[in-house]
C-alpha positions in Angstrom: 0.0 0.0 0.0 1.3 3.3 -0.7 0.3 7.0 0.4 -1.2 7.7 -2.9 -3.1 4.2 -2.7 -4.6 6.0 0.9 -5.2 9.5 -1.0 -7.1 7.8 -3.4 -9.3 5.5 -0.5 -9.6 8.6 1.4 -10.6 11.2 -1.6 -13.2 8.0 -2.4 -14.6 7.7 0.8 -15.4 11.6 1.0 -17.2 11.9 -2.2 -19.5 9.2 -0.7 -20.0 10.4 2.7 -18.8 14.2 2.8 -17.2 16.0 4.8 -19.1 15.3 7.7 -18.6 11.8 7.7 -14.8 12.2 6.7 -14.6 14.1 10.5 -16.4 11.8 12.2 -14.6 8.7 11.1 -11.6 10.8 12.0 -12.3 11.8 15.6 -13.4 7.5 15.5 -9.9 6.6 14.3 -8.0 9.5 16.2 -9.5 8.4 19.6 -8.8 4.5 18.8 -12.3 3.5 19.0 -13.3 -0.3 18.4 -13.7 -0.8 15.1 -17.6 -1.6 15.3 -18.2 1.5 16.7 -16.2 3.2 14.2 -18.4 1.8 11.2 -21.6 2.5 13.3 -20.9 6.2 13.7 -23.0 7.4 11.4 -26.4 6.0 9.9 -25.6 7.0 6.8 -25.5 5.1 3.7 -22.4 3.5 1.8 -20.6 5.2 5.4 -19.6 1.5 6.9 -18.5 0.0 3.5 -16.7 3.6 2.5 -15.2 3.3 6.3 -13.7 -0.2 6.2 -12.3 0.7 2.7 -10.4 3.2 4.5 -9.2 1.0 7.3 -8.2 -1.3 5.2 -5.6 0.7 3.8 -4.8 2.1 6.8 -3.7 -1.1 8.1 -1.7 -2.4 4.9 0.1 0.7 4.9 1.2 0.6 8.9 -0.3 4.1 9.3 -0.7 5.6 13.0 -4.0 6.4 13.9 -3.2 9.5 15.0 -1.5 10.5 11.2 -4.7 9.0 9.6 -6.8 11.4 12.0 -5.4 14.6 11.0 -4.9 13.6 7.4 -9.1 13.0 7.3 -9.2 16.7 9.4 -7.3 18.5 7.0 -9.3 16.5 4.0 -12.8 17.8 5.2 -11.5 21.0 6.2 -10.4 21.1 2.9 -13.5 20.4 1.2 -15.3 23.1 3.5 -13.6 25.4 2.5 -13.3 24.5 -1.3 -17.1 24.4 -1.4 -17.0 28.2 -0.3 -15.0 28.9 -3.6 -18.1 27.3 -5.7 -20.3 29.1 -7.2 -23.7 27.6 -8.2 -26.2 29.5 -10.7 -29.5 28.5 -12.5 -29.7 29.4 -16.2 -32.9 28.8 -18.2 -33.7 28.4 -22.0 -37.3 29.7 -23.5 -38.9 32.9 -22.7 -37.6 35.0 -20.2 -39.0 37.3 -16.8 -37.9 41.0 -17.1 -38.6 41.1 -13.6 -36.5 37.9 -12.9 -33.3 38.4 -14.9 -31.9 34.9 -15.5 -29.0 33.7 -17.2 -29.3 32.3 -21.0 -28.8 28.3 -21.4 -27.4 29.4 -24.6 -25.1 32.1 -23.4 -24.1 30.1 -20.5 -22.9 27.1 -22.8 -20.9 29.4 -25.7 -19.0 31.3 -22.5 -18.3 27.8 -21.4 -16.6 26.2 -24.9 -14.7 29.7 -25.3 -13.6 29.5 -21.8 -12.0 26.3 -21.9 -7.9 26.2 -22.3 -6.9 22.6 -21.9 -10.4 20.0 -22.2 -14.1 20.8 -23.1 -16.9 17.7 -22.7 -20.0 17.4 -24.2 -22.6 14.9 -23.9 -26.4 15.4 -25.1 -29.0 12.9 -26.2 -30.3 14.9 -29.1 -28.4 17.4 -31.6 -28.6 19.2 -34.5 -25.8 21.4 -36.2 -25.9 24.7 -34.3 -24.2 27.4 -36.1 -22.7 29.4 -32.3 -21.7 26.3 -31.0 -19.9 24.5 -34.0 -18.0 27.5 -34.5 -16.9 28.3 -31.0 -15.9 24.5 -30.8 -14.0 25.2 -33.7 -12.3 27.8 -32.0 -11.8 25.5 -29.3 -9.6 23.2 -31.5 -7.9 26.1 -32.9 -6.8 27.2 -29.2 -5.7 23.6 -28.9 -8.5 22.1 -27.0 -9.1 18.8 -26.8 -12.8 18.1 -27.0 -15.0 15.0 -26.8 -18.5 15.1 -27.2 -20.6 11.8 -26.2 -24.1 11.2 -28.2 -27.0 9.0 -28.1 -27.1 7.2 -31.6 -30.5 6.8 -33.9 -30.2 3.0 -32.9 -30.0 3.8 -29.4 -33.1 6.5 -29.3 -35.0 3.8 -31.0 -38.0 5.6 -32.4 -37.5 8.2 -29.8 -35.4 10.1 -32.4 -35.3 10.4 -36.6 -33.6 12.4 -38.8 -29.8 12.8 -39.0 -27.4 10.7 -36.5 -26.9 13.4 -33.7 -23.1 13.1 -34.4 -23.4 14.4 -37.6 -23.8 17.7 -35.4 -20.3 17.6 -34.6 -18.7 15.3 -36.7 -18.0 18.7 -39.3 -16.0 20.0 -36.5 -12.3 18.3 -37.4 -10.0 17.4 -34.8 -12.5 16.7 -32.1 -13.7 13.0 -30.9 -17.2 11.8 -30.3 -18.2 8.9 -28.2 -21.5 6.4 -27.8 -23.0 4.3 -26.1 -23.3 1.2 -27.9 -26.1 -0.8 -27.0 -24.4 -4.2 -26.7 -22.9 -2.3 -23.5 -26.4 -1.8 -21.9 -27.7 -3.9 -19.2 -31.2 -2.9 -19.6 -33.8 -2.9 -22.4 -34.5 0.5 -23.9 -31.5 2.8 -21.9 -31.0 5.6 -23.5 -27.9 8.2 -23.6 -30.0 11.1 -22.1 -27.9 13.0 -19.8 -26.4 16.7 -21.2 -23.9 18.2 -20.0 -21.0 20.7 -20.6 -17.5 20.3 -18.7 -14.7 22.9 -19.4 -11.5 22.1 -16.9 -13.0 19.9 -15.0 -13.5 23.4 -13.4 -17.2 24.7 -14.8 -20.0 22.4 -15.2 -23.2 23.1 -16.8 -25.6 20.4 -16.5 -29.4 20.8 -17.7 -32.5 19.5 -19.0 -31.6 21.0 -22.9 -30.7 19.2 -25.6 -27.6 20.9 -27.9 -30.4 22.2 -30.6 -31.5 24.9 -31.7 -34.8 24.6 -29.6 -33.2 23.1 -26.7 -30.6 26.2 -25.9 -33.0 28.8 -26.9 -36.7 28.0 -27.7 -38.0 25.3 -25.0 -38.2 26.2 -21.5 -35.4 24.2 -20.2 -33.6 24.4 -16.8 -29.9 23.7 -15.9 -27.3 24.7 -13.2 -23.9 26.0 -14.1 -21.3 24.9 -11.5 -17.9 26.6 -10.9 -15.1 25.3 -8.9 -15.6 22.9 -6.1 -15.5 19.4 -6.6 -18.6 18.1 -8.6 -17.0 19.1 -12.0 -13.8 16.9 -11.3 -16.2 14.2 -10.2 -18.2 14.4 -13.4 -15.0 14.7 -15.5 -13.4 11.7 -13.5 -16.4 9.7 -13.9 -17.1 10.0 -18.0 -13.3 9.2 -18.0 -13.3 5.9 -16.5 -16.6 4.9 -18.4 -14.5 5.5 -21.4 -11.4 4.3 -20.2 -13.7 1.0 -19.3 -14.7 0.8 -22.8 -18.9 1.5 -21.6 -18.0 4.5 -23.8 -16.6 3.6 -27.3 -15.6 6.0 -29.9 -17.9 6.9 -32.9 -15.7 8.9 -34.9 
């Protein structure tokens, strides 16, 4: 076992319990509680399994209780303190409230392409070619972006969609990869590709009920959320990776 082997056990076990969980099983370990009462300390659930993980590694690596305790203290201190740097907004597509100004999902999504420096995710069920977004993702290459887009296929949507492949949306856009689902990969009759999603970072999130279309960002009334900093982007970001590094993802294009 090795210190980054903990980090990792650690990090895993406060994105399932939070920070709240990550002190108490500290002032558990710190103390040198019995470890039943340790894994009982909070009703709360995925907390035992998440805790004995943590143990676990704890005891392969020969680590003191008392250097485990203030490593978990500084972790959900640190995640306190990051969520105060997050900022959280609603943006809406469809008609809008002059007496309730609200951010555009179509403004909110451009700002996010152009903003990105190093990666930029997408992932929609539907999509059509629209003209602001296939150039600023051209930009986005240009800038030396690397982009991947993931897409529900015709095949997949069953008669839920017609038309053109939703890939063909992007697939113009050179120099960029796109990803599906392929339904040989899903467990369960009729699962569809349907979450959307913007990533830029793994820093800025924007998550929301509108498909990349024309009607989606700008016609329907569609809500979303546009997360910055904190750690729900990196989550996202780390989880879309591993489904493709899993091969649950598989390239398109």
């Amino acid at each position: 076992m090795t210190e980054a082997v903990f980090e990792r056990v650690a990090a895993e076990l406060l994105a399932t319990v939070g920070a709240d969980g990550v002190r108490t099983l500290a002032e558990g370990i710190g103390k040198q509680r019995p470890r039943a009462s340790v894994l009982s300390s909070r009703a709360f659930p995925g907390f035992a399994e998440a805790a004995t993980a943590l143990l676990e590694a704890m005891a392969a690596d020969g680590m003191a209780s008392s250097e485990a305790a203030a490593y978990l203290h500084g972790l959900a201190a640190g995640q306190v303190l990051g969520a105060k740097e997050q900022e959280i907004s609603l943006v809406w597509s469809g008609p809008s409230s002059h007496r309730v100004p609200v951010r555009t999902t179509g403004r909110a999504l451009l700002q996010l392409v152009e903003s990105a420096e190093q990666e930029l995710l997408l992932m929609t069920y539907s999509a059509t070619r629209y003209a602001p977004l296939t150039h600023a993702l051209e930009a986005a290459v240009g800038r030396g972006v690397r982009i991947d887009v993931v897409v529900e296929t015709l095949q997949g949507a069953g008669s839920a969609l017609s038309g053109a492949e939703p890939a063909s949306a992007f697939l113009q856009v050179s120099g960029l990869r796109v990803w599906h689902w392929p339904l040989g990969n899903r467990t369960e009759p009729g699962a569809k590709t349907h979450a959307k999603l913007a990533l830029a970072d793994r820093r800025v999130l924007l998550t929301t009920s509108a498909n990349f279309t024309q009607s989606g960002v700008d016609r329907n009334i569609e809500a979303g959320v546009l997360i910055t900093g904190g750690p729900v982007p990196v989550r996202t970001s780390e989880h879309i990776n591993e489904l493709q590094r899993t091969g649950v993802l598989q390239r398109y294009w």
